[in-house]
C-alpha positions as a Markdown table, in Angstrom:
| # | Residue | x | y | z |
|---|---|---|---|---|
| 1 | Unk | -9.2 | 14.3 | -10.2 |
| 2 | Unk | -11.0 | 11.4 | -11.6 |
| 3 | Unk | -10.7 | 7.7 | -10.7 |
| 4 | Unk | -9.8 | 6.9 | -14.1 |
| 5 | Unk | -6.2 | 9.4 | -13.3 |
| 6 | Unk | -5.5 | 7.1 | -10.3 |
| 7 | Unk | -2.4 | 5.2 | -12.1 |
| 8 | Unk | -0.9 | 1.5 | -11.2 |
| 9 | Unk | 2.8 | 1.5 | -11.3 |
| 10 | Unk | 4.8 | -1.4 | -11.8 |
| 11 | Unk | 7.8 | -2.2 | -9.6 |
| 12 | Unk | 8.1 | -6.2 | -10.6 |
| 13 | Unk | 7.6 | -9.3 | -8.6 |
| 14 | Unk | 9.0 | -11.7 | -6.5 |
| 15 | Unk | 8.0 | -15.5 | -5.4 |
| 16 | Unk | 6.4 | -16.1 | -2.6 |
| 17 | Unk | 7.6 | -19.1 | -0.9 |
| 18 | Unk | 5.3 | -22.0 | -0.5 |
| 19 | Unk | 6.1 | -21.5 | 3.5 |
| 20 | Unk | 4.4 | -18.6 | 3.2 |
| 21 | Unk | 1.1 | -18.9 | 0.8 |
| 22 | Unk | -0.7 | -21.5 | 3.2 |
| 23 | Unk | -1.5 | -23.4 | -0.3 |
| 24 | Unk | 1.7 | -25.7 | -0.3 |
| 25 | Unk | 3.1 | -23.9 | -3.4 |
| 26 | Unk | 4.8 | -20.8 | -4.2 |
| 27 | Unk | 3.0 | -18.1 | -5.6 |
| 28 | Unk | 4.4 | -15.2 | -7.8 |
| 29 | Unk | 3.1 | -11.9 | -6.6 |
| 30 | Unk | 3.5 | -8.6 | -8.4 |
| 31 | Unk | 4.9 | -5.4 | -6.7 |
| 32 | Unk | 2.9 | -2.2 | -7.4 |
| 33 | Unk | 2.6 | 1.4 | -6.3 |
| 34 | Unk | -0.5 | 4.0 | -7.0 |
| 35 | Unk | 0.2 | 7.5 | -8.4 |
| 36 | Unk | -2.6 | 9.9 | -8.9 |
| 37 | Unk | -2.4 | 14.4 | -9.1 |
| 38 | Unk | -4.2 | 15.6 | -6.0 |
| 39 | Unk | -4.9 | 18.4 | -3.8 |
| 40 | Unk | -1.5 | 17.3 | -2.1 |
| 41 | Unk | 0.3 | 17.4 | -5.0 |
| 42 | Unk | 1.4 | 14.4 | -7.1 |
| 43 | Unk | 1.1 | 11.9 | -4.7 |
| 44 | Unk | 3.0 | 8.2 | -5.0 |
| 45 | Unk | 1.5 | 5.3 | -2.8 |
| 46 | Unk | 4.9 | 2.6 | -2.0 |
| 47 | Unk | 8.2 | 3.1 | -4.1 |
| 48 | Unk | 9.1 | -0.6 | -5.4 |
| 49 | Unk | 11.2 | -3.3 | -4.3 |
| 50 | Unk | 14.4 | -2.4 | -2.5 |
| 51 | Unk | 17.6 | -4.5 | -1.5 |
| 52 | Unk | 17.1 | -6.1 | 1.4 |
| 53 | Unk | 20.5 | -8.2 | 1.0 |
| 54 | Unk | 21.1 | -11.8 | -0.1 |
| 55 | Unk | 19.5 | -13.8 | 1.9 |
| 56 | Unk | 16.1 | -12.3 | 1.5 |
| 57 | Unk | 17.1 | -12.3 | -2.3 |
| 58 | Unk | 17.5 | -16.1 | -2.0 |
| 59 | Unk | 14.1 | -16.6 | -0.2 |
| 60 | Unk | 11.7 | -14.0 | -2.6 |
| 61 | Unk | 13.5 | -14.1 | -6.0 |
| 62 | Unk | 12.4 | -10.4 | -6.7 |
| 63 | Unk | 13.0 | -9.1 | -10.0 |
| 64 | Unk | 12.9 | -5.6 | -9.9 |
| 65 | Unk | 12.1 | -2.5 | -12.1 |
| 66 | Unk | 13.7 | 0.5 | -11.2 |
| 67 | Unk | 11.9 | 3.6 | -10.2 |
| 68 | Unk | 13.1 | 5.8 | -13.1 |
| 69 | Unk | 11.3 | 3.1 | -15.6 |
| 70 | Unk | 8.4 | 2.6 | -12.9 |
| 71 | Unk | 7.7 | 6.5 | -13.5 |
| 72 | Unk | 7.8 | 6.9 | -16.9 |
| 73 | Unk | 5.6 | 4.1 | -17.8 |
| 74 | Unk | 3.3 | 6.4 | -16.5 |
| 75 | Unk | 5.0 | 9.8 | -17.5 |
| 76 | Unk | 6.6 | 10.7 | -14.7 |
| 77 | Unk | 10.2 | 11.3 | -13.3 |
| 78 | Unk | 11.1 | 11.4 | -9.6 |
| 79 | Unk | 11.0 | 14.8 | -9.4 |
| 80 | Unk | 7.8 | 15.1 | -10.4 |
| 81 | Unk | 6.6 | 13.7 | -6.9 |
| 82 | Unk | 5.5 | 15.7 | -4.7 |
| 83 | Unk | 4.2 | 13.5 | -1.3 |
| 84 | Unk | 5.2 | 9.7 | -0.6 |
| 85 | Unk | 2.7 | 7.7 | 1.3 |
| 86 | Unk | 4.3 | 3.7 | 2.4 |
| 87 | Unk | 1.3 | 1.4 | 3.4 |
| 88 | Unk | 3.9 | 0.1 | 5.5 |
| 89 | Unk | 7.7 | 0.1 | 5.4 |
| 90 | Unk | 8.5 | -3.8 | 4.6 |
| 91 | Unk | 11.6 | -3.8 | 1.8 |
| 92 | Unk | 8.7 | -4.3 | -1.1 |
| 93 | Unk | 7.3 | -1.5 | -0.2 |
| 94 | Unk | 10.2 | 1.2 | 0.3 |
| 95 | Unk | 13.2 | 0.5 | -2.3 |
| 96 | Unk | 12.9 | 3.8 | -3.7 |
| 97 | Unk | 12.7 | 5.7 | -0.6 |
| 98 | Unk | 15.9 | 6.6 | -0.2 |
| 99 | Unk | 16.2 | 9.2 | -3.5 |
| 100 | Unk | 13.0 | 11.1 | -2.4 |
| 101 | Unk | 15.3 | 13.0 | 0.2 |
| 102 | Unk | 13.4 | 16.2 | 1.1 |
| 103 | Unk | 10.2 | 14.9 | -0.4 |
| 104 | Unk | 7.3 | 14.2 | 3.2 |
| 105 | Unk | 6.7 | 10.6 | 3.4 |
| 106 | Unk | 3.5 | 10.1 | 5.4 |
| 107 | Unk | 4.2 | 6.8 | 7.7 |
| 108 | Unk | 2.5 | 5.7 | 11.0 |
| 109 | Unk | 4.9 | 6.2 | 14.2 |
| 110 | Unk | 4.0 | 3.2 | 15.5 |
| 111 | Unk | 5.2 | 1.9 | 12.1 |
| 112 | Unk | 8.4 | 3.8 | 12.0 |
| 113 | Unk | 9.2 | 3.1 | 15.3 |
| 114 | Unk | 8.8 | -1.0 | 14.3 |
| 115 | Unk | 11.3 | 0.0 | 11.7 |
| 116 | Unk | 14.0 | 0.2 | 13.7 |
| 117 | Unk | 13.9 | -2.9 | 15.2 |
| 118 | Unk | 16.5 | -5.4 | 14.0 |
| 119 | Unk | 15.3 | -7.5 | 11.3 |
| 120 | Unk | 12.0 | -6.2 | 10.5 |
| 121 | Unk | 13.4 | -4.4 | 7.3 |
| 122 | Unk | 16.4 | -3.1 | 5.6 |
| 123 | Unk | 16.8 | 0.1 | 7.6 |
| 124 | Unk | 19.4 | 2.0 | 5.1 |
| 125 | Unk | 15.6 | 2.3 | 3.2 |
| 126 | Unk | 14.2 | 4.1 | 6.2 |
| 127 | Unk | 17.4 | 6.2 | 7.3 |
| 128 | Unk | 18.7 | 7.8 | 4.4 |
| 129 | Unk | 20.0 | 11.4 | 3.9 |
| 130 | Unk | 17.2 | 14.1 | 4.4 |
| 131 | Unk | 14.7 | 11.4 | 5.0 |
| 132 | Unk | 11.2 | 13.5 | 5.6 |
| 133 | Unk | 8.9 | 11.3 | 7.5 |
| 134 | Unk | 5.4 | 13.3 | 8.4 |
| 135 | Unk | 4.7 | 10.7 | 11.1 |
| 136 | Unk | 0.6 | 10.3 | 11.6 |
| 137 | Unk | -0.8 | 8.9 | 15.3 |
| 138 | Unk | -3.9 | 7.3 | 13.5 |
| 139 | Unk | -6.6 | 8.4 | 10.7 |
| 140 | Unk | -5.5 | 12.0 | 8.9 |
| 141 | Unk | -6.6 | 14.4 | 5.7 |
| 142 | Unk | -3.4 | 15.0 | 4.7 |
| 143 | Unk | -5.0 | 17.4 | 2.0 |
| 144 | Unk | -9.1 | 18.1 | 1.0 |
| 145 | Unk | -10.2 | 14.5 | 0.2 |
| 146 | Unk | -6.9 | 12.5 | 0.4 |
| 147 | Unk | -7.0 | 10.3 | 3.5 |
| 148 | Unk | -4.8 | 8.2 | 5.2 |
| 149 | Unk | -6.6 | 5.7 | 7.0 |
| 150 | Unk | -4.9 | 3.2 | 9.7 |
| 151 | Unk | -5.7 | -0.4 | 8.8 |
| 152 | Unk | -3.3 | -2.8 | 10.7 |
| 153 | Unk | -3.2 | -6.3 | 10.0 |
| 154 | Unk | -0.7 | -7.3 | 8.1 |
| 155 | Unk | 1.6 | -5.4 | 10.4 |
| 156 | Unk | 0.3 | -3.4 | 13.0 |
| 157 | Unk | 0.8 | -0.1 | 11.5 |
| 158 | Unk | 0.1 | -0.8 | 7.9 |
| 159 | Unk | -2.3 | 2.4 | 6.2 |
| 160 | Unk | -4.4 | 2.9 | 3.6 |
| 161 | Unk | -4.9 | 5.6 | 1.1 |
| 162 | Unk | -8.8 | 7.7 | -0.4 |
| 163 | Unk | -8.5 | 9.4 | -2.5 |
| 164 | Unk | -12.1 | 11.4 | -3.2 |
| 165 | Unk | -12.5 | 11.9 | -6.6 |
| 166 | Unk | -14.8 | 14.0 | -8.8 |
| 167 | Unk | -16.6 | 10.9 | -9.7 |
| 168 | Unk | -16.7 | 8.6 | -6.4 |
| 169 | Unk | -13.5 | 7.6 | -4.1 |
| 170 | Unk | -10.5 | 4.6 | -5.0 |
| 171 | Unk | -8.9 | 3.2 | -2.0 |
| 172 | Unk | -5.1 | 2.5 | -2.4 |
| 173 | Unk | -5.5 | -0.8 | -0.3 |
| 174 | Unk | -1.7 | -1.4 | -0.3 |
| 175 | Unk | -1.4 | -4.4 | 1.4 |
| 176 | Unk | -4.3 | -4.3 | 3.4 |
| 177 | Unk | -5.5 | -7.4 | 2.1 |
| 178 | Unk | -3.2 | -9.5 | 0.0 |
| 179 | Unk | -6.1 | -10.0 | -3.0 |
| 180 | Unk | -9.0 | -8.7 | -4.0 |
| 181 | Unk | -11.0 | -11.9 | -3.2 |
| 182 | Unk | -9.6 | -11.1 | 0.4 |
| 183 | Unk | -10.9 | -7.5 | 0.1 |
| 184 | Unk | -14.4 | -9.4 | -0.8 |
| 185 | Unk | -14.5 | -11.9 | 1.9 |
| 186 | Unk | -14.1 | -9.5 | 4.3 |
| 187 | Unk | -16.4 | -7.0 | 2.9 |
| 188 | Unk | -18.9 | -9.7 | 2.8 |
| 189 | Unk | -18.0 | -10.5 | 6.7 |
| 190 | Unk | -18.9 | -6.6 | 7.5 |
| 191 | Unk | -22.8 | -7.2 | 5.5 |
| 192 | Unk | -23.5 | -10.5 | 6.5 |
| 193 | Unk | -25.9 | -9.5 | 9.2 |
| 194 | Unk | -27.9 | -6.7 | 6.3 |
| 195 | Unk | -27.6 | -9.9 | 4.0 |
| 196 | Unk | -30.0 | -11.8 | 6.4 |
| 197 | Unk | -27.1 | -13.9 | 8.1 |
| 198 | Unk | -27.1 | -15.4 | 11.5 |
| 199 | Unk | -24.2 | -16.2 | 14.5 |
| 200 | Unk | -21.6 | -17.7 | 13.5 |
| 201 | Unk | -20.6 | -15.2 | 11.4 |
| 202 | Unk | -16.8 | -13.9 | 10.4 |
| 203 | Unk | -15.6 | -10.8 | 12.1 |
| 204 | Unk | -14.5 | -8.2 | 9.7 |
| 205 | Unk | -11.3 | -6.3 | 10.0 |
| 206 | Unk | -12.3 | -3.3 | 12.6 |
| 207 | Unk | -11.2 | -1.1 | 10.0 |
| 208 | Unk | -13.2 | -2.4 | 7.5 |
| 209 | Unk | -16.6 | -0.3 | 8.2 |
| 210 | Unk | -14.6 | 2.9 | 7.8 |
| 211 | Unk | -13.4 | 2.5 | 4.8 |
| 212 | Unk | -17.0 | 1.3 | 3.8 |
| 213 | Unk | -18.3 | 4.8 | 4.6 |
| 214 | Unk | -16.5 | 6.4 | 1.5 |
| 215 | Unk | -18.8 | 4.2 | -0.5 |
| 216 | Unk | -15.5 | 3.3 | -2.7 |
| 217 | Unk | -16.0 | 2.7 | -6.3 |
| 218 | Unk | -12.6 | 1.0 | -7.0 |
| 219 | Unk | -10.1 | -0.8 | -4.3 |
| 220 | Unk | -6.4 | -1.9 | -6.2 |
| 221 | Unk | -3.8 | -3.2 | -4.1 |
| 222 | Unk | -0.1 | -3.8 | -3.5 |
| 223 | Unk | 0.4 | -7.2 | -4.9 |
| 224 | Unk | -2.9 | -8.1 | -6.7 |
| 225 | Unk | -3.7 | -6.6 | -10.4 |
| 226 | Unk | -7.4 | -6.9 | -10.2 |
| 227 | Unk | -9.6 | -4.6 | -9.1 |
| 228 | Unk | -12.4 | -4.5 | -6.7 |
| 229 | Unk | -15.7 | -2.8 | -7.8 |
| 230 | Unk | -19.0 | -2.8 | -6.6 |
């Protein structure tokens, strides 16, 4: 595998509200997964936008594309998945969840067990027939050089995917950090001291200097098109 065969898929978008961008206007943000061939099999970061009912169709707007078009964008079907990874299990991440019955899903525990908590998402995308969770208590190698790496934040048991590739590693971000200029700032927060900076100085995510140590030469995330590279 080469970085170049790690593949964005597109799941839509929805509209952030202007409650929530901290800008005092709403904000459209795209909805995309990560699919690449790996020593796990075909391997599918997120599954698209799922129905989450009408009131948080009023609130986000979503417009949706389907996980059958999703996949063969990129030449895929559903079947041709072989491992599910969710960064976390919010309905934007999870909508096609429910027809990869059988199929491992690789979630946090701490994350599945938020799941089930009344209003934190729409549960039928979590409980479905033969759901498959392979529930991780912190960092694992699910397979030689595909790593799941806890990074909490955006909700406490939100994960990351590297993926080592033949020429240097890609981080599947997911929602880790909402942009890649967040991705920056807070890279820049984690080398301020090596950059000659003094106190005050940011804290970086504690996470942060772990993913640094796979030297990544491409981070893409869940609702930002542009890519980080060094």
């Amino acid at each position: 595998m080469r970085i170049d065969d790690v593949r964005r898929v597109r799941f839509g978008s929805f509209v952030r509200p202007a409650e929530e961008t901290g800008s005092g206007a709403p904000r459209v943000e795209e909805v995309l997964g990560y699919v690449a061939s790996t020593p796990a099999g075909i391997l599918l970061l997120d599954t698209g936008l799922g129905d989450a009912g009408v009131e948080t169709d009023e609130w986000y707007r979503p417009v949706r594309i389907g996980i059958d078009e999703a996949l063969a964008s990129v030449g895929l079907r559903v079947e041709d998945i072989d491992v599910v990874v969710n960064c976390h299990l919010h309905f934007d991440h999870i909508g096609a969840n429910p027809v990869f019955g059988g199929v491992p899903i690789h979630c946090q525990r701490v994350e599945l067990d938020a799941a089930q908590a009344p209003d934190y998402t729409a549960t039928d995308l979590v409980d479905f027939p033969r759901a498959r969770y392979e529930l991780l208590d912190g960092e694992a190698e699910i397979a030689p050089g595909v790593h799941v790496i806890p990074t909490p934040g955006h909700v406490d048991g939100h994960q990351s995917v590297v993926l080592e590739c033949a020429d240097g590693s890609v981080v599947l971000a997911g929602q880790a950090h909402d942009t890649a200029s967040g991705w920056s700032s807070d890279l820049l927060a984690a080398q301020a001291r090596s950059l000659g900076h003094d106190d005050p100085l940011p804290l970086p995510s504690p996470w942060m200097e772990r993913l640094l140590r796979f030297d990544p030469r491409r981070v893409v995330f869940a609702h930002d098109s542009a890519v980080w590279v060094p």
